[in-house]
C-alpha positions in Angstrom: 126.0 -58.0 19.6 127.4 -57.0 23.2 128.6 -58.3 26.1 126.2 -59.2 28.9 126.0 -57.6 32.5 124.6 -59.4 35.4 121.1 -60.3 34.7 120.2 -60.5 38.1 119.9 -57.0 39.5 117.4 -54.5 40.9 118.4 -50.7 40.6 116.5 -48.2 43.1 116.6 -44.7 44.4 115.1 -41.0 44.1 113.6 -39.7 41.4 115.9 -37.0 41.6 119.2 -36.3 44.2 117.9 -33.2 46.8 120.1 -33.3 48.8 123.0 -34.8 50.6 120.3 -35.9 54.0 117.9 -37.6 51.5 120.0 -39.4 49.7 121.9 -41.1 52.7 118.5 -41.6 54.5 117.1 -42.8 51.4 119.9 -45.8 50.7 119.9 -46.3 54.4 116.5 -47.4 54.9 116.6 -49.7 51.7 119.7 -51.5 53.1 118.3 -51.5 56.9 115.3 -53.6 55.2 117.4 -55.9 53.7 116.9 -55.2 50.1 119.7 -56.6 48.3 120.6 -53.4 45.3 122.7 -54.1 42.3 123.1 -50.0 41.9 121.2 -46.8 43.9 120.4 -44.8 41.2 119.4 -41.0 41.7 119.2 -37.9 39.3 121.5 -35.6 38.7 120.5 -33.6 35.7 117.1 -33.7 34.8 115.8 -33.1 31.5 112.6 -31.1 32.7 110.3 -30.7 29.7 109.4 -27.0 30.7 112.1 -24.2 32.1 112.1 -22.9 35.9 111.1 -26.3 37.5 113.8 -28.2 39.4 116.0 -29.5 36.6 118.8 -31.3 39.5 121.2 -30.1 41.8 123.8 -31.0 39.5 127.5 -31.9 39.8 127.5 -31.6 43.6 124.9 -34.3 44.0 127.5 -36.7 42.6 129.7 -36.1 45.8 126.8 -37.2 47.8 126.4 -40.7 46.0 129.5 -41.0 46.3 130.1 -40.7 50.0 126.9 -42.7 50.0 128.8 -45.8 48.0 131.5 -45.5 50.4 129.5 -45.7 53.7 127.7 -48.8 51.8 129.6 -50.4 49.4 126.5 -50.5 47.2 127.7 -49.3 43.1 125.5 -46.3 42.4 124.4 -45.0 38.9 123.0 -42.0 37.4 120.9 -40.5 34.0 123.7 -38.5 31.3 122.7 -36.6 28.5 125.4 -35.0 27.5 129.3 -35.6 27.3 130.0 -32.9 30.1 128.0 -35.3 32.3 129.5 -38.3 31.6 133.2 -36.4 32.2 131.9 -35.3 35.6 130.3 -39.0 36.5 133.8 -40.5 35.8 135.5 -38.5 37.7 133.3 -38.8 40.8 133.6 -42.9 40.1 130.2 -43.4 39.1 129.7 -46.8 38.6 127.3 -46.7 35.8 125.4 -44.5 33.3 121.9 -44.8 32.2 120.8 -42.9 29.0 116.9 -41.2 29.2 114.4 -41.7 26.3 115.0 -38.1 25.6 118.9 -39.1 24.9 118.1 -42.5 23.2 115.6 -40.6 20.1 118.8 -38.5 19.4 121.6 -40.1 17.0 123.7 -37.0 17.2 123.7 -36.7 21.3 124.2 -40.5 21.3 127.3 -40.4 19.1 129.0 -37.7 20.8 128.2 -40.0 24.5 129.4 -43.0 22.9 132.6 -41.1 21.4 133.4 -39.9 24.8 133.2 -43.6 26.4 135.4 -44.8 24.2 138.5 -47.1 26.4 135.9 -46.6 29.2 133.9 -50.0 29.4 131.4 -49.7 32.6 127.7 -50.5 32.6 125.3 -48.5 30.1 121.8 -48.8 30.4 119.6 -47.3 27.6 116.2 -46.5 28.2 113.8 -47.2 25.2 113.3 -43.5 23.0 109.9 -41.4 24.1 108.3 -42.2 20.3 108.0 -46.3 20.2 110.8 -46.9 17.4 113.0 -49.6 17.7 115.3 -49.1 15.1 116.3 -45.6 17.5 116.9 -47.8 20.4 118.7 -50.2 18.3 120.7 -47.4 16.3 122.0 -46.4 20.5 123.3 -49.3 20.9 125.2 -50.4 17.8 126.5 -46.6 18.4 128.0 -47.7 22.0 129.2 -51.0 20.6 131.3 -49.4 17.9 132.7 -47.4 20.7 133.9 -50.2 22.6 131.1 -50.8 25.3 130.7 -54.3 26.0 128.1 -54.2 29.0 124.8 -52.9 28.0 121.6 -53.4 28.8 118.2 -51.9 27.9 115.7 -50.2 30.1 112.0 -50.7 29.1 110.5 -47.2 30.3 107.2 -47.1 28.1 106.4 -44.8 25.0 104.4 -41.6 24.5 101.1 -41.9 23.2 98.4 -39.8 22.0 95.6 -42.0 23.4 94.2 -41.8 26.6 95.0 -44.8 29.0 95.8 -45.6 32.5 99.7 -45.1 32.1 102.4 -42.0 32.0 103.7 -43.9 30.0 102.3 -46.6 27.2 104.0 -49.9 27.7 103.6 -51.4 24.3 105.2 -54.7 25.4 106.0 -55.8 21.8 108.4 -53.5 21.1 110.8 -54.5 23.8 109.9 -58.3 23.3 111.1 -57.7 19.7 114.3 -55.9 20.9 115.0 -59.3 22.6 114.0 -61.2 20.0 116.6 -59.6 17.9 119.8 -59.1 20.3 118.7 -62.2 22.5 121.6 -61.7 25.4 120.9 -58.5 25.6 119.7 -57.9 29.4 116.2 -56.3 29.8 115.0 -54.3 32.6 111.7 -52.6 33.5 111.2 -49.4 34.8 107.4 -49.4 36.2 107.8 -45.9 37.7 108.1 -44.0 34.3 105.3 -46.4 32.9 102.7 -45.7 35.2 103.5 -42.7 36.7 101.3 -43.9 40.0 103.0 -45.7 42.3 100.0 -47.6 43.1 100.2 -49.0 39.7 103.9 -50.5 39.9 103.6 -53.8 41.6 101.2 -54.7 38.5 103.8 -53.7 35.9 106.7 -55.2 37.3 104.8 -58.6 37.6 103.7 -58.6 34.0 107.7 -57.9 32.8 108.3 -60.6 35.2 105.9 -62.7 33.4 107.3 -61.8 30.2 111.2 -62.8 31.6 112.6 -59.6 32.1 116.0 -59.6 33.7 115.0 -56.8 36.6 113.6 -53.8 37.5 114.5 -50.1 37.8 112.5 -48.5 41.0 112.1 -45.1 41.8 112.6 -44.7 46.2 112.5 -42.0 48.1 112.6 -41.8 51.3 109.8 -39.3 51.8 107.8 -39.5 48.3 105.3 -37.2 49.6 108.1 -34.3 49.8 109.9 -35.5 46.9 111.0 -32.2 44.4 110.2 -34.9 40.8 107.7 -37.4 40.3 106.3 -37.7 43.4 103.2 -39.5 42.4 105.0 -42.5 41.4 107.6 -43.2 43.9 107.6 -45.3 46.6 108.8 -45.3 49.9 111.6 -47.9 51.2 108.8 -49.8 53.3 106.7 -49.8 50.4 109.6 -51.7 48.0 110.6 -53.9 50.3 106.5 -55.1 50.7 106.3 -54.7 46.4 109.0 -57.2 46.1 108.0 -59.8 48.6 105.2 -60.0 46.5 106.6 -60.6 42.7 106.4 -64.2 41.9 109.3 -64.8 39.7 108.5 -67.3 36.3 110.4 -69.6 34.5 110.9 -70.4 30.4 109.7 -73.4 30.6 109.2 -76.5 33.6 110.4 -80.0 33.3 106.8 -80.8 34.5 105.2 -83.7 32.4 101.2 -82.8 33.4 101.8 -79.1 32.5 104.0 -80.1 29.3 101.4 -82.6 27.7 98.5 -80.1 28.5 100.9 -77.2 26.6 101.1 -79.0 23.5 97.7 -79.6 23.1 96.2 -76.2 23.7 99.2 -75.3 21.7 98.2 -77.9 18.9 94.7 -76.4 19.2 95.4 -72.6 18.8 97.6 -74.0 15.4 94.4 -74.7 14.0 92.8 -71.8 14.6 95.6 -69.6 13.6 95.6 -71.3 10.3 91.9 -70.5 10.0 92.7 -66.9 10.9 95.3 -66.2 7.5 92.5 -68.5 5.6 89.9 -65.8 6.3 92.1 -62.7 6.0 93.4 -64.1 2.2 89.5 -64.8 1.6 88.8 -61.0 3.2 91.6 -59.5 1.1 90.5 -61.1 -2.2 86.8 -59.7 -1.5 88.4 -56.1 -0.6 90.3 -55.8 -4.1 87.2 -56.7 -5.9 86.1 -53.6 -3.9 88.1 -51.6 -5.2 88.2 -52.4 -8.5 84.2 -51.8 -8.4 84.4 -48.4 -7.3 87.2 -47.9 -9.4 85.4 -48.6 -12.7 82.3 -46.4 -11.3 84.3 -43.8 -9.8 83.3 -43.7 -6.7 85.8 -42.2 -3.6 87.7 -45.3 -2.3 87.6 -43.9 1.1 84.7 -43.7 3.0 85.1 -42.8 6.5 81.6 -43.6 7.6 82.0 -47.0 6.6 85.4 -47.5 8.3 83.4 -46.1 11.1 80.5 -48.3 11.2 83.0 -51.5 10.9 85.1 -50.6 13.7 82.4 -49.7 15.6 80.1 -53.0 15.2 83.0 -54.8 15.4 84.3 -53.7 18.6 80.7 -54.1 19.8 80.4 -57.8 18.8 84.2 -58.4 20.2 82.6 -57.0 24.0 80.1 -59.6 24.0 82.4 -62.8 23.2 84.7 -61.1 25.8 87.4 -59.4 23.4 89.4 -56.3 24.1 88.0 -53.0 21.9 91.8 -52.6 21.8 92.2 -55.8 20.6 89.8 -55.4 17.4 90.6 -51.9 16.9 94.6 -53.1 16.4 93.6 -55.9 14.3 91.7 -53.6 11.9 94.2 -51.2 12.1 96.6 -53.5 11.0 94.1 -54.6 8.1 93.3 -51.4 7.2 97.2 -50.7 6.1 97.3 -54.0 4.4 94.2 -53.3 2.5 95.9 -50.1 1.3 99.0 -51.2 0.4 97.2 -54.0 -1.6 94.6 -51.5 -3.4 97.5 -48.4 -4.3 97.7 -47.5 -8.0 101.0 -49.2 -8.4 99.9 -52.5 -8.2 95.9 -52.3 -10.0 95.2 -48.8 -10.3 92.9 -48.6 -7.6 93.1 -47.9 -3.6 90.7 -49.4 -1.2 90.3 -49.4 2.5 86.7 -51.6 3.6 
């Protein structure tokens, strides 16, 4: 689709630019630990969900990551949202641009940003939109290729949910997975701050996207979280980075190792055959739910009957505990059966709908 940036790279900085002090203090103590950055990233404008909080310091915070590049040659980058904002990050020589989840669920905003980059071909990063669609985040960056940008990359950020879990931020790891399924040179970073919204939290995140072959990570660092004006609950201090990334174990696609290769393929050989028993079942499930439907249909009873969805999911998620599945696990599987049973029950195909 695009062209490909460096696929090696770790982005860090503040949440949000205060002040001209804590940024240089900031980048200082990352470099004086010997933490090699691709770009020190900081917020200018910040899309504050609610009026009269700190919303950024604005244009004059670009001077200060600029004098901040120039005392240490390290490429900085910051969050645009409009095209007034990429004008005044050009002009400052901001190296790159990243694009918020807020940006990335708007077509319009998007087209105007990628209209002014046109003949301007830096670095874009696009964070994944706040809802988890994929054809939004893919929609941003067929937008910026038609415009000429050749190095983009996409920023895994997590999604908004209604349920109630340990992240800010959901990480739904499927949706990115399938974004590089479909665009497979397309770079892929994590941003563990915005997911968990804890710093405590961010070592674990950035391992798993490491385990699933990310290309990097975006890192929130301040150098005083505890004062920070934004997010100070999940941003960590340079000490605490360089400590994080010492840590990461890095994983490969694939070893050369004949032990691990020959035990692979037969694990791999056996979860074939129980994968083939799964879609025998479901067809044998599915057969049993349209005769169902076509009961009920015949003695007009509702097709719907909460209760009963209740009672399966319950009892089902009960049973899945004790062989030491995930409720969230079972509860997604019968989601996902749930909308298949529908869309094989609705009027159009037999005249009847069913659900259980």
């Amino acid at each position: 689709m695009c062209g490909e940036i460096d696929k090696t790279f770790l982005i860090a900085g503040p949440c949000s630019a205060e002040s001209e002090h804590q940024i240089l203090t900031t980048i200082k103590a990352i470099i004086e630990l010997d933490i090699k950055l691709n770009y020190f990233r900081a917020g200018i404008w910040k899309p504050r969900t609610r009026p009269n909080s700190f919303e950024g310091v604005g244009t004059k915070g670009l001077k200060w990551l600029q004098k901040a590049k120039e005392l240490y040659n390290i490429p900085v980058c910051v969050e645009v949202a409009t095209t007034v904002h990429v004008e005044e990050s050009l002009k400052y020589g901001i190296d790159a641009l990243w694009l918020g989840a807020r940006t990335t669920s708007n077509p319009i905003i998007i087209q105007e940003i990628a209209n002014s980059l046109k003949g301007v071909d830096i670095p874009i990063f696009v964070k994944n939109p706040i809802n988890p669609d994929i054809e939004l985040w893919l929609g941003a960056f067929e937008r910026l290729c038609n415009s000429g940008i050749t190095k983009l990359c996409a920023i895994h950020r997590g999604f908004s949910s209604h349920e109630t879990n340990a992240y800010r931020n959901d990480p739904i790891w499927e949706i990115p997975m399938k974004l590089k399924r479909i665009i497979p040179d397309l770079p892929l970073i994590c941003d563990p701050s915005h997911i968990t919204g804890n710093s405590e939290m961010i070592f674990s995140i950035s391992q798993r996207s490491l385990d699933f072959l990310f290309d990097g990570l975006m890192i929130e660092v301040h150098v005083n979280p505890t004062m920070a004006l934004t997010d100070k609950k999940q941003q960590l201090a340079p000490r605490q980075l360089k400590d994080l990334l010492n840590q990461l174990i890095p994983k490969n696609a694939s070893t050369k190792n004949s032990n691990y290769l020959l035990k692979i393929e037969t694990l791999r050989r056996d979860i074939d055959k129980f994968d083939k028993k799964l879609v025998e079942i479901l067809a044998n499930r599915l057969e049993i739910s349209k005769q169902i439907g076509s009961l009920k249909d015949k003695n007009r009873v509702a097709q719907y009957q909460p209760t009963r969805w209740e009672n399966v999911i319950e009892a089902n998620m009960k049973y899945g505990k004790s062989l030491g599945v995930s409720s969230k696990l079972i509860k997604k599987m019968y989601q996902c059966i749930h909308e298949e049973s529908l869309e094989e029950q609705t009027p159009d195909r037999n005249g009847s709908i069913n659900i259980l």
